[in-house]
C-alpha positions as CSV (number, residue, x, y, z in Angstrom):
1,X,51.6,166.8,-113.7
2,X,53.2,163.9,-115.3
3,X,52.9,161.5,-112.4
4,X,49.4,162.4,-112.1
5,X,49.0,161.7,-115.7
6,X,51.4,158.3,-115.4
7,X,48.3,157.4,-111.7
8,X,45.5,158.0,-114.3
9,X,47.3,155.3,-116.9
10,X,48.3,152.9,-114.3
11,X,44.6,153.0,-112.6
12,X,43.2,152.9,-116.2
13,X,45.2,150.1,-117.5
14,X,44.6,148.0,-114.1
15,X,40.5,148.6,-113.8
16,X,41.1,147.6,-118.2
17,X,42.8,144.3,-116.8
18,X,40.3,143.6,-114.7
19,X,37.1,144.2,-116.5
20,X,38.9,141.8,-119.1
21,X,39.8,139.2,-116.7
22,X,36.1,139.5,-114.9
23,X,34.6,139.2,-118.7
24,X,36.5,136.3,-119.5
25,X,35.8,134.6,-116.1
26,X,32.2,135.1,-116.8
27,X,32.3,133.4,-120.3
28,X,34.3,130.7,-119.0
29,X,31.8,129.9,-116.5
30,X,28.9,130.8,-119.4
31,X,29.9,128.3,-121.3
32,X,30.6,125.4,-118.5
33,X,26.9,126.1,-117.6
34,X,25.7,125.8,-121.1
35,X,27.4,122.1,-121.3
36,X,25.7,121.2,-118.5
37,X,22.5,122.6,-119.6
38,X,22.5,120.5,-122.8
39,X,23.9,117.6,-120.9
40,X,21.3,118.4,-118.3
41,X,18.2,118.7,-120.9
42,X,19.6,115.1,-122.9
43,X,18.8,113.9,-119.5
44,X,15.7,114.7,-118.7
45,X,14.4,113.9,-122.3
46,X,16.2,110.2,-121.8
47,X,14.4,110.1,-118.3
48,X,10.9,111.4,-120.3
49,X,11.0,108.6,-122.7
50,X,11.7,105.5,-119.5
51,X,8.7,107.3,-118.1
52,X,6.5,106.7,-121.3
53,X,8.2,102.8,-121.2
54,X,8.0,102.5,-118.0
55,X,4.2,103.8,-118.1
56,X,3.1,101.1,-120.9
57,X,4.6,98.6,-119.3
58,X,2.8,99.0,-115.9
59,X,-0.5,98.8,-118.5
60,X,0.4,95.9,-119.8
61,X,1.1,94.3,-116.2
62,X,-2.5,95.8,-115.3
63,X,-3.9,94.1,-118.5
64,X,-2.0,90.7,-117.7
65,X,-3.2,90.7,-114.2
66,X,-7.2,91.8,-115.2
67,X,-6.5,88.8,-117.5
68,X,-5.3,86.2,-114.8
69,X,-8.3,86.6,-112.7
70,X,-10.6,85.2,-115.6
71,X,-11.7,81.6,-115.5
72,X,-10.2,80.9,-118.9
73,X,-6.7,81.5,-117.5
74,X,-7.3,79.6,-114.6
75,X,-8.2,76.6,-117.2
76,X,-5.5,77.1,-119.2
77,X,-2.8,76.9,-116.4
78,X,-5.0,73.5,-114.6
79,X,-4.3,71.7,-118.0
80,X,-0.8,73.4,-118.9
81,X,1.2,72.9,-115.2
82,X,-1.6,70.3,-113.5
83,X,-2.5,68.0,-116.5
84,X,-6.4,68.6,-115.8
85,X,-9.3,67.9,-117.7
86,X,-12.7,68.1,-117.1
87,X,-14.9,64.8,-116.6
88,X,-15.8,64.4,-120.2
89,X,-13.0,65.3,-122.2
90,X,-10.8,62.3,-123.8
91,X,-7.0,63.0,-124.1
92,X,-5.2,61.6,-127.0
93,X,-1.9,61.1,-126.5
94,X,0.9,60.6,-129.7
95,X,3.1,57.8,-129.8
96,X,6.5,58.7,-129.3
């Protein structure tokens, strides 16, 4: 009777151990997969904003391309880089 009795306490005691040692395995990794679910969510909320850059900058380059295919570009950069001027225009030039 009492080595029946001293079984039941040693099982009981060892499946105690071990649903303690599972529970605190499992928080462990509960909490290593919160950190990377906050790392993981900073993340994608840093990569959502470079999207929302990245998208406005793309219209900009659309706007700035629309406006390099007007004529008045084209004039601009013929007297900026080339120097040109149409036939009756008069350039006046500052002493230096």
């Amino acid at each position: 009777m009492r080595r029946k009795r001293k079984a039941r306490r040693t099982g009981l005691g060892l499946i105690a151990v071990m649903v303690l040692l599972v529970c605190g395995i499992v928080s462990y990794n509960r909490q290593e997969l919160d950190k990377a679910n906050a790392k993981s969510t900073a993340r994608i909320a840093e990569l959502k904003g470079n999207i929302e850059q990245e998208k406005e900058q793309a219209k900009e380059i659309k706007e700035k391309k629309a406006y390099m295919q007007t004529k008045k570009y084209v004039e601009e950069m013929a007297r900026k880089k080339l120097g040109l001027v149409y036939k009756d225009e008069i350039i006046f030039k500052a002493k230096e």
